[in-house]
C-alpha positions in Angstrom: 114.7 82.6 120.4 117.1 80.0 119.1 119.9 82.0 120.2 118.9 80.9 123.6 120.3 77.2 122.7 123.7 78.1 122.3 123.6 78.2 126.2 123.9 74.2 125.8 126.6 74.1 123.5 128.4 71.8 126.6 126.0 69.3 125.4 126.1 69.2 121.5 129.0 71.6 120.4 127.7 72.7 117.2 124.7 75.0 118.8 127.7 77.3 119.9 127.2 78.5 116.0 124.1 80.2 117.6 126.1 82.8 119.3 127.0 83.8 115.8 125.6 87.0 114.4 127.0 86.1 110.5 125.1 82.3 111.1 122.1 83.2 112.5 121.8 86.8 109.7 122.3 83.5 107.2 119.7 81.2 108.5 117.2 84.0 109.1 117.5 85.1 105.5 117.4 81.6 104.5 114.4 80.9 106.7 112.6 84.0 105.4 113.1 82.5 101.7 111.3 79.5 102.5 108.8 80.6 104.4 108.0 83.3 101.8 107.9 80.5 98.8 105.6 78.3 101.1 103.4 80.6 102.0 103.0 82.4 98.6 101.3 80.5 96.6 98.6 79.9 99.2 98.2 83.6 99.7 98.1 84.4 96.3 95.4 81.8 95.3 93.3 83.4 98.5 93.7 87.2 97.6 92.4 86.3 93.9 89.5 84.2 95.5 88.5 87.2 97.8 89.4 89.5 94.6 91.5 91.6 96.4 92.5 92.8 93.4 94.5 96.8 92.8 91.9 99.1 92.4 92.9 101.7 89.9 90.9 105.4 89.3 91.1 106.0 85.2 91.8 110.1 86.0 95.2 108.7 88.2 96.4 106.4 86.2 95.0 106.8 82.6 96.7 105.0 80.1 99.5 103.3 82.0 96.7 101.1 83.9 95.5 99.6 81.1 98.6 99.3 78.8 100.3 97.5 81.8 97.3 95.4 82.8 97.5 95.5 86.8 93.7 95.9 87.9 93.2 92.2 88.7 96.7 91.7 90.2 96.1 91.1 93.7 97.3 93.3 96.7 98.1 93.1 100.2 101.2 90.8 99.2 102.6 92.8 102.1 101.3 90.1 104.4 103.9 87.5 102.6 107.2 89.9 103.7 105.5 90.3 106.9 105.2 86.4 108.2 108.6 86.2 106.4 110.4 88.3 108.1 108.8 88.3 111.5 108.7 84.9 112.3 112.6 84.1 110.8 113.3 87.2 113.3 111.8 86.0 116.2 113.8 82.8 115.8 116.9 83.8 115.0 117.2 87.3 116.6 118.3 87.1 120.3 115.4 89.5 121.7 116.5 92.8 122.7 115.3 96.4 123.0 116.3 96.8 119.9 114.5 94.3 118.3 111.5 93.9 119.3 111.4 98.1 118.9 111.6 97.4 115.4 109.6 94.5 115.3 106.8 96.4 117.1 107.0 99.6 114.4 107.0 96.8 112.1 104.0 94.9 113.1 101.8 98.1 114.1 102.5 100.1 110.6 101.9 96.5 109.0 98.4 96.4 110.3 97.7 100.0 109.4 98.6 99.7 106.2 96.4 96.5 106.1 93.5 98.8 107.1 94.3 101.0 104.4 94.4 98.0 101.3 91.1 96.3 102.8 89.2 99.8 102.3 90.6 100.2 99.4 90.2 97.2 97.5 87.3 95.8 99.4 85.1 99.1 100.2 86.9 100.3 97.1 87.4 103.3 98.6 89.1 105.8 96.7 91.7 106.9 99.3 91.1 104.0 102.4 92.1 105.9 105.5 92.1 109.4 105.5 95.2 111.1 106.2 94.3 112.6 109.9 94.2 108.8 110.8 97.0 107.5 108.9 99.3 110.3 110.9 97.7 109.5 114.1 98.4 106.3 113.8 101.8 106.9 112.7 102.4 109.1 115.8 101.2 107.0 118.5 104.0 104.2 117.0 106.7 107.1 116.6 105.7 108.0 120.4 106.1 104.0 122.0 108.7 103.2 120.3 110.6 106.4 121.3 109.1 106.2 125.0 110.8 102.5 124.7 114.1 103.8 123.9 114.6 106.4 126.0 113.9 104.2 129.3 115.5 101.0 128.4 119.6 101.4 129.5 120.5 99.9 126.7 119.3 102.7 124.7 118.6 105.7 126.6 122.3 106.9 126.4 122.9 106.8 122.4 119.6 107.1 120.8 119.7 111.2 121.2 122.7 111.5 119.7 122.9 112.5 116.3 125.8 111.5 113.8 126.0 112.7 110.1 127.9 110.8 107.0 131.4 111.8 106.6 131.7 113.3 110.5 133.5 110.8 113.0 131.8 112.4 115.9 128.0 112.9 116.8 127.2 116.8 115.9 124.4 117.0 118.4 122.7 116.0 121.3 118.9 116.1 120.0 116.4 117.4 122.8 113.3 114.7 123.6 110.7 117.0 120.6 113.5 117.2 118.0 114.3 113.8 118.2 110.3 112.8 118.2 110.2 115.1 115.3 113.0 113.3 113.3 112.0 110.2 114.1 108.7 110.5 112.3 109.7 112.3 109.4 112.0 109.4 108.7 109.0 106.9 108.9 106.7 108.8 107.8 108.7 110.0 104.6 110.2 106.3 103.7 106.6 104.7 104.2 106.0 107.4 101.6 108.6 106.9 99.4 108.4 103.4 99.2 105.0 103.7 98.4 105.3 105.6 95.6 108.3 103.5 94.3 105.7 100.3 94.4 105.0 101.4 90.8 106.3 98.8 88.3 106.8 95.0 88.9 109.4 94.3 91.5 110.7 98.1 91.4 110.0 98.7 95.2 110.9 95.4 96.6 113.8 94.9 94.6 115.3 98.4 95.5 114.5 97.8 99.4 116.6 94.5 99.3 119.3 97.0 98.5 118.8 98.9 101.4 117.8 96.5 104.1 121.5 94.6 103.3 123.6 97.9 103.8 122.0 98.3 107.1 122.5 94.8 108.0 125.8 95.6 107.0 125.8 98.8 109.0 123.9 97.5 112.4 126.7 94.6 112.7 129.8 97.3 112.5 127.7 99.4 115.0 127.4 96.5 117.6 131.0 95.2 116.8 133.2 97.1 118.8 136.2 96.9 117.0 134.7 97.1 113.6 132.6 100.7 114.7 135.8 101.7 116.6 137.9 101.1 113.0 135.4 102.8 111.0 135.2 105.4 113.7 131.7 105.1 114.4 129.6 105.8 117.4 129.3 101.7 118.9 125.9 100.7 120.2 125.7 97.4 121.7 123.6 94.8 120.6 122.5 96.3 117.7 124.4 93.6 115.8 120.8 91.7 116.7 119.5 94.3 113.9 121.3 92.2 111.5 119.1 89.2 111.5 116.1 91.2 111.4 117.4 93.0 108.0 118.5 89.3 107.2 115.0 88.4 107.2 113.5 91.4 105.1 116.3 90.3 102.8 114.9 86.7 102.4 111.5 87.5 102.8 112.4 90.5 99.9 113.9 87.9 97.4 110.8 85.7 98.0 108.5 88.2 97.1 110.3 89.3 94.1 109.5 86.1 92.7 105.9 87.1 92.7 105.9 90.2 92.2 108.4 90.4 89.2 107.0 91.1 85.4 104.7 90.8 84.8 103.8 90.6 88.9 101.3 87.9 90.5 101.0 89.9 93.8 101.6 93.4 94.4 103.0 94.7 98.2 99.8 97.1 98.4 100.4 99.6 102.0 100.7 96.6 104.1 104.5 96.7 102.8 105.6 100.0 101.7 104.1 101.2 104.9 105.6 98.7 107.1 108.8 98.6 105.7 109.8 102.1 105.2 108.8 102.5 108.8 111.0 99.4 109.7 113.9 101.0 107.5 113.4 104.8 109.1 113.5 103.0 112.4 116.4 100.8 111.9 118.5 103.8 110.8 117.8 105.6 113.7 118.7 102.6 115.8 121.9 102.3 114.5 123.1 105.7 114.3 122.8 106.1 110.5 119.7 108.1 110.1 120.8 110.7 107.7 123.1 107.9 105.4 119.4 106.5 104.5 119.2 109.3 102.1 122.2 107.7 100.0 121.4 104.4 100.3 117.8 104.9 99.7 118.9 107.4 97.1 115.9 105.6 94.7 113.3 106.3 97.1 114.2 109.6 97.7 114.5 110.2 93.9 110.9 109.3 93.8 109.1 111.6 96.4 111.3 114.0 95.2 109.7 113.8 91.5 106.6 114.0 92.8 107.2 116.7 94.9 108.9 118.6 92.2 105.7 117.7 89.8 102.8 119.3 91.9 104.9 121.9 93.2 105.9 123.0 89.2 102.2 122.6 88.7 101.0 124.5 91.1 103.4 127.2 90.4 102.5 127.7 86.6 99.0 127.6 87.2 99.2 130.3 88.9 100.7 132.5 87.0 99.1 131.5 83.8 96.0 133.8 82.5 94.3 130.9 81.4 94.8 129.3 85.0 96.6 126.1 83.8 99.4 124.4 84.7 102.1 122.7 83.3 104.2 119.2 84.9 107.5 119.5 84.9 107.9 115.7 84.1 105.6 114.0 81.9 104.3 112.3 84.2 105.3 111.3 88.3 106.8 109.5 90.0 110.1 109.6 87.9 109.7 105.9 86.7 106.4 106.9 84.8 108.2 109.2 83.5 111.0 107.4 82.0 107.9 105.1 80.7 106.0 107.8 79.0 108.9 108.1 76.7 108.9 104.7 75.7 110.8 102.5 78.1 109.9 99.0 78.5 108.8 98.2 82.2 111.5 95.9 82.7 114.0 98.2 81.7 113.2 101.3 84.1 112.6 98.6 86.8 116.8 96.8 86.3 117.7 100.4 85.6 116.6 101.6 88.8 118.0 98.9 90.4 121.5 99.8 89.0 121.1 103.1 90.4 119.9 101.6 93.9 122.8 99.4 94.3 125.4 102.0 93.2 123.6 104.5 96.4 124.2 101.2 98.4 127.7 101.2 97.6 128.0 104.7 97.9 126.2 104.8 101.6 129.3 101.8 102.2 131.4 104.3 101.3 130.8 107.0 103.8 131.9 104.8 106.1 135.4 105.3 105.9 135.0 108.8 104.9 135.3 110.3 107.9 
């Protein structure tokens, strides 16, 4: 919206900084930080008023709940990253297809994942939605977003293509149901992953800063021309706008961390993992890096992999043992319980994970130039 401004730079030179992708990703991050450390405190106090507080089930849990003390923490400090980062994005991003695509997958997997935490911790139902409506849900977004992208001319012509890490031309031209298909996987699994990262104090948020500032990194060589053209990489104008908007998670990220770091005041609940593992899934598509998520999310995907790997093992062993039970292939998922079954202090799985996170951020950089 500001953006608009620098049209009047005749009149007061300095607004001419508003044409500036590096300024506004700055003052979007920057505006994301405050807003999150002004509006925290007031959320906070309200959640533990309402005592909207995580609701934990003894035979999921066990121990781990009570040693670690989280029942009474409140949830739904999703709400914080969400005013954070939408509102620094809507006045620093220029508005484009791009954009408000991801600030629309945003905003819609926000409010189901709201839905979810309020029947959760207020109906204290066990599961909140069911799973039918969680996927519908997350279908009709995959399908208007997509519907978006394929008839606006600024995206129609690249947003079929498919490029890989380490290729330096697009492998594929992905018909209209493969390309649906992809897309929601990708949100579908990071909303996932993310959500079963949001674990341990600041573990999930701390990890998706990480993330979010490769791809603001990446979205800004994508729209540059002779950045993408250097890296040979596919260029797709004004996706540098994309850059702001992972400014402001950024921001609105580092805000919440200082909540939700040990032992945490808030917890992100579905209202953010949801939300912004769709936003992630989505941005990587948008920028032609779908497949490099996998390395630069490399934590996330090392947690739904545990898990998958746990219940599949399990599964496996009880059937074919005669007394029908099964064994877990890690002592408990996902992988950060593990590491905390055998003694590790929270804090310490949560900075060690965040090692590992910013060495797959640097190793996503990397493919880059490895083409």
């Amino acid at each position: 919206m500001l953006s608009y401004l620098a049209d009047f730079d005749n009149y007061f030179h300095p607004l001419r900084l508003l044409r500036s992708h590096t300024f506004r990703t700055v003052m979007a991050t920057i505006t994301a930080i405050f807003i999150g450390f002004l509006v925290g405190p007031w959320l906070i106090a309200k959640l533990r008023r309402l005592k909207f507080g995580q609701h934990y089930d003894d035979d999921r849990t066990g121990d781990l709940a009570q040693r670690f003390d989280k029942k009474n923490t409140p949830t739904m400090g999703g709400l914080l990253i969400f005013v954070s980062v939408f509102v620094s994005s809507v006045l620093w991003a220029a508005p484009n297809i791009w954009v408000v695509v991801a600030l629309f997958v945003y905003t819609a997997l926000t409010a189901v994942g709201f839905r979810d935490d309020y029947l959760k911790v207020v109906h204290k139902s066990r599961n909140g939605i069911s799973s039918w409506e969680k996927i519908i849900w997350q279908t009709l977004i995959t399908v208007v977003a997509l519907v978006a992208l394929l008839l606006h001319h600024d995206s129609k012509d690249n947003i079929r293509e498919l490029w890989v890490p380490f290729v330096k031309h697009p492998i594929t031209s992905l018909p209209i149901w493969a390309l649906f298909v992809f897309i929601f996987l990708w949100l579908v699994g990071f909303s996932n992953a993310i959500n079963l990262t949001d674990g341990l104090d600041g573990l999930a948020i701390g990890c998706t800063i990480s993330v979010a500032f490769v791809y603001g990194l990446l979205a800004y060589a994508a729209g540059n021309v002779i950045i993408s053209d250097y890296l040979l990489i596919n260029h797709v104008p004004y996706t540098g706008e994309l850059t702001i908007v992972c400014g402001a998670v950024v921001g609105a990220g580092l805000a919440f961390l200082w909540y939700n770091s040990y032992p945490a005041e808030v917890f992100m609940g579905d209202t953010g993992s949801l939300a912004l593992g769709g936003l992630i899934g989505i941005i990587a598509f948008m920028v032609q890096q779908p497949l490099t998520l996998i390395i630069v999310g490399g934590v996330f995907v090392w947690e739904a992999v545990s898990v998958i790997i746990q219940v599949g093992w399990f599964k496996y062993t009880k059937r074919l043992s005669p007394t029908g039970e099964g064994k877990r292939f890690f002592l408990m998922a996902p992988i950060h319980h593990h590491f905390q079954k055998q003694g590790w202090p929270e804090t310490k799985v949560v900075l060690r994970f965040w090692v590992l996170s910013f060495i797959c951020a640097l190793a996503g950089l990397g493919t880059l130039k490895l083409r």
